[in-house]
N, C-alpha and C positions, 0 to 999 in steps of 0.2 A: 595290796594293802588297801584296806577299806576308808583311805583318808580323805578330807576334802581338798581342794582343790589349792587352795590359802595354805595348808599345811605342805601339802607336796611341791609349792612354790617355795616355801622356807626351807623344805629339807635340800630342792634341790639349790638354792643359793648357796647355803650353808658349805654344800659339797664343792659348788664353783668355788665360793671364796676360799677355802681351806686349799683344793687345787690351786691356787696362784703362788703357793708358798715355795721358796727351793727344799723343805724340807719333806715332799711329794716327788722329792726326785725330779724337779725340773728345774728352771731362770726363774728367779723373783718376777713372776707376772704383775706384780703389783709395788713398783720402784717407784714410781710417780702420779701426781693428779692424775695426768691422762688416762691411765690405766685406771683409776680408781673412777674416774668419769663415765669411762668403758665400761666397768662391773655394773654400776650403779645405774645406765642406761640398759646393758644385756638384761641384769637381771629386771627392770623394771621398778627398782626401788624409789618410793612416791616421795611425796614431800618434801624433798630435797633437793637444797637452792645451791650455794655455792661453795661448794670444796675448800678446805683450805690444808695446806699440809699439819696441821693438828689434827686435822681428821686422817687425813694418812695414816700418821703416826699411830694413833687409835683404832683405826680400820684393821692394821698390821697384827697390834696387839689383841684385837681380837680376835682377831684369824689363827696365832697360835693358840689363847685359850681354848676354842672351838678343837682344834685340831687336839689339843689333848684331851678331849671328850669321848672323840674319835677313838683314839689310840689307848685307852684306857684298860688297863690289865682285865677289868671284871664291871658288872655293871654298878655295884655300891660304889666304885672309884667313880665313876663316869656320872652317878649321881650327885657325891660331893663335888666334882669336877663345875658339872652345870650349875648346884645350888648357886657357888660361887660366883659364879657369872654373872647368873640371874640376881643376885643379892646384891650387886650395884647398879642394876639396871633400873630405872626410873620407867613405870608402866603404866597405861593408861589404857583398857582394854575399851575399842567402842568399834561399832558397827557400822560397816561400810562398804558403796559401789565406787568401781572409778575403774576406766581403761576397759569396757566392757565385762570387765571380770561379774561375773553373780555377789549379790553380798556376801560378806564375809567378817573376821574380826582382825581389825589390827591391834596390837599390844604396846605401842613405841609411846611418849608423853607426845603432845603436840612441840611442834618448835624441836625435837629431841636430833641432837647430831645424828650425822649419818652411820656413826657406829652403835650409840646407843640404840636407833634403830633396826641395824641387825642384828643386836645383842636381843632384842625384847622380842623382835617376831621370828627369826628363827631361833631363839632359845626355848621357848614356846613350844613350837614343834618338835625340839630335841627331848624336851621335856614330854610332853603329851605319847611320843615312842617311845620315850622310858616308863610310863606309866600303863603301858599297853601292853608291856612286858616283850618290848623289841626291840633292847640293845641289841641282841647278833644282827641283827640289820645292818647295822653301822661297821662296814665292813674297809678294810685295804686291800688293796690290787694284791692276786695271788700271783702275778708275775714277778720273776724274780728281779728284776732292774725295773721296777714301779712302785710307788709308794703313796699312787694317788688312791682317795678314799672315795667310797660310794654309800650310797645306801641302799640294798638287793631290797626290791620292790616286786622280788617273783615271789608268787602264788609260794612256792614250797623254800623258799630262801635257800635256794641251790646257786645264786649267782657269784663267781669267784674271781673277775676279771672288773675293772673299773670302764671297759670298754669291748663288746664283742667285735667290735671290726678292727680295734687296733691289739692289743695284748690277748684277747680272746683270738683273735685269729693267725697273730705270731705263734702263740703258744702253739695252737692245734696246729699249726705247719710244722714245727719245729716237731714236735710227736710220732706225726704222721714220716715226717722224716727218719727220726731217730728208729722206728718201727722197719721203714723198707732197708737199712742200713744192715738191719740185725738179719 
């Protein structure tokens, strides 16, 4: 995918935070501050002073939104889906370096919570891949007990696992197995 740098930071936060969900088939990775401090340091999200559990709460809630964008039967759902998002999202698009990164655009108002923040800049980029005509992008693990999401970033959008060294490489053992068995 021919995206910048800014963009493929948003898609992949999008895909972490969505991942913390138990409804990806794992523990609520995101139960408390701490954990929300974690995301918010891993992924590098700027601006942002002090957590409080209203932003939890909000964080939460946006993490399912996101995730039904994801999950979304066709790509007109997945547009209504994100308009929606985006349509309470408070934006402020301006230009900017910070953390070595190259210039780039952030979307978020200034002062804007840390949810509205990743509502505005990764909605942005979910938006800019629906516009580019690459919802199948927006993919779920084809392992059968996984339900985490990715976004297939290969050249010919052949990728079907959210992980080649964990569920990509259980499956092809399990295969490889089922093969010598027969």
């Amino acid at each position: 995918m021919p995206f910048g740098h800014d963009m493929v930071h948003s898609l992949t936060t999008v895909v972490d935070l969505i991942n913390t969900s138990p409804a990806t088939g794992g523990e609520d990775a995101l139960s408390d501050i701490g954990q929300l401090k974690e995301l918010v340091g891993r992924r590098q999200v700027s601006g942002i002073d002090a957590l409080t559990d209203d932003d939890l709460a909000q964080v939460r809630a946006l993490r399912d939104a996101f995730h039904r964008v994801f999950t979304a039967p066709d790509q007109g759902s997945a547009v209504i889906r994100l308009n929606t998002l985006l349509g309470e999202t408070r934006m402020t698009p301006r230009l900017t370096e910070h953390d070595g990164h190259p210039l780039h655009v952030h979307y978020f108002a200034p002062g804007a919570a840390v949810a509205e923040h990743l509502a505005a800049d990764c909605g942005i980029a979910l938006a800019h891949l629906l516009v580019e005509d690459e919802w199948e992008r927006l993919r779920t693990c084809a392992a059968p007990d996984c339900d985490r999401v990715f976004v297939d970033e290969s050249r010919n959008r052949s990728r079907v696992y959210c992980d080649s060294r964990t569920c990509g490489n259980r499956m092809h053992v399990a295969a490889y197995r089922a093969r010598r068995r027969a």
